[in-house]
C-alpha positions as CSV (number, residue, x, y, z in Angstrom):
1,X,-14.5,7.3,-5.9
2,X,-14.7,4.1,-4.0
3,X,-10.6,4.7,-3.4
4,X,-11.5,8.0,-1.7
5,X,-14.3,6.3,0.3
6,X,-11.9,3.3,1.9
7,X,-8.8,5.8,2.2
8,X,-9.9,6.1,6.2
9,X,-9.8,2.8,6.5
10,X,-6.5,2.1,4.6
11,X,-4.6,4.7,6.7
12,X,-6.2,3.4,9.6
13,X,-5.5,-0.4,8.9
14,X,-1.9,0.9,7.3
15,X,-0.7,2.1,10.9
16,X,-2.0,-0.6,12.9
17,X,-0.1,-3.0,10.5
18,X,3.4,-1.1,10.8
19,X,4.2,-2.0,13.9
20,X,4.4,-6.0,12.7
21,X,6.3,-5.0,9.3
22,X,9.0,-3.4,11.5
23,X,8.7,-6.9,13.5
24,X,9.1,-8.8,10.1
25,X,12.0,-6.6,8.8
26,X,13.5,-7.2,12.4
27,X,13.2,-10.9,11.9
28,X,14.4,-11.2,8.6
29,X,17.8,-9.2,9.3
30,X,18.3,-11.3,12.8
31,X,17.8,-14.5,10.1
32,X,20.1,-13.2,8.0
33,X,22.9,-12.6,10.5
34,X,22.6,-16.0,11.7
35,X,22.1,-17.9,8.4
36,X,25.0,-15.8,6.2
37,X,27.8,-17.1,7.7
38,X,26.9,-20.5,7.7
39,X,25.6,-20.2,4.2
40,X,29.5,-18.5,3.1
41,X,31.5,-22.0,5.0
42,X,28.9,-24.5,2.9
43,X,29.2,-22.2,-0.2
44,X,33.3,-22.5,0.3
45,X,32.7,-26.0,0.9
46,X,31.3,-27.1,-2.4
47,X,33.9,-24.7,-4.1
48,X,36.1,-26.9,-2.6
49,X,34.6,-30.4,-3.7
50,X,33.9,-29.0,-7.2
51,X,37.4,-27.8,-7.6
52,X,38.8,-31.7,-6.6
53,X,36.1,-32.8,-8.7
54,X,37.5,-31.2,-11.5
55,X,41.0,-31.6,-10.7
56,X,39.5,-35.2,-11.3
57,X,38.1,-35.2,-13.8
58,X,41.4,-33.7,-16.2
59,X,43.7,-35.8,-14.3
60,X,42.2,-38.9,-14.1
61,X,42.4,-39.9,-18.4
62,X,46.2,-39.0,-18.1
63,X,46.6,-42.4,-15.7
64,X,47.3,-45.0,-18.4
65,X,49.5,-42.8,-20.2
66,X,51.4,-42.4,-16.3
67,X,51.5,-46.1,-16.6
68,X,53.3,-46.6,-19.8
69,X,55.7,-44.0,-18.9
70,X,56.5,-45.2,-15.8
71,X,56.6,-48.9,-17.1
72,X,59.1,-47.8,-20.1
73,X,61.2,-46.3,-17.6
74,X,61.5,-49.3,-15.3
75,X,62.4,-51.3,-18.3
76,X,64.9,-48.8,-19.7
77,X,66.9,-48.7,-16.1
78,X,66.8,-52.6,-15.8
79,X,68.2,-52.4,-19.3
80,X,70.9,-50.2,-18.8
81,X,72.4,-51.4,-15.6
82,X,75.7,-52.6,-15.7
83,X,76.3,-56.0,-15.6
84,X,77.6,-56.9,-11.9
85,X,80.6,-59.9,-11.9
């Protein structure tokens, strides 16, 4: 009962509120237009980092093995050069 006794009032209040919904809506979409592309270069961005983090992260435990190789390699050339006269 009390629903059908505020109803004038809700309509009434309901249009003079519609005109600043439209304004918010308006606002929101300009923000969005503005804000999305800046949002999509920092989102690349930190693609980017976490991709060289990660790249990192498997590549750096593999250095002291690159090490040994490349030090059994030097030794192994020094070893097998001819002997100059």
């Amino acid at each position: 009962m009390l629903c059908l006794l505020l109803l004038p009032f809700r309509l009434l209040f309901g249009l003079l509120l519609l005109p600043l919904l439209l304004v918010r809506i308006v606002l929101k979409v300009l923000a969005a237009i503005v804000l999305l592309p800046i949002l999509i270069v920092v989102a690349c961005i930190g693609l980017l980092v976490g991709a060289i983090a990660l790249s990192l992260a498997i590549l750096l435990p593999l250095v002291p093995f690159l090490l040994v190789a490349a030090f059994l390699w030097f030794v192994v050339r020094v070893a097998s050069r001819p002997a100059t006269v």
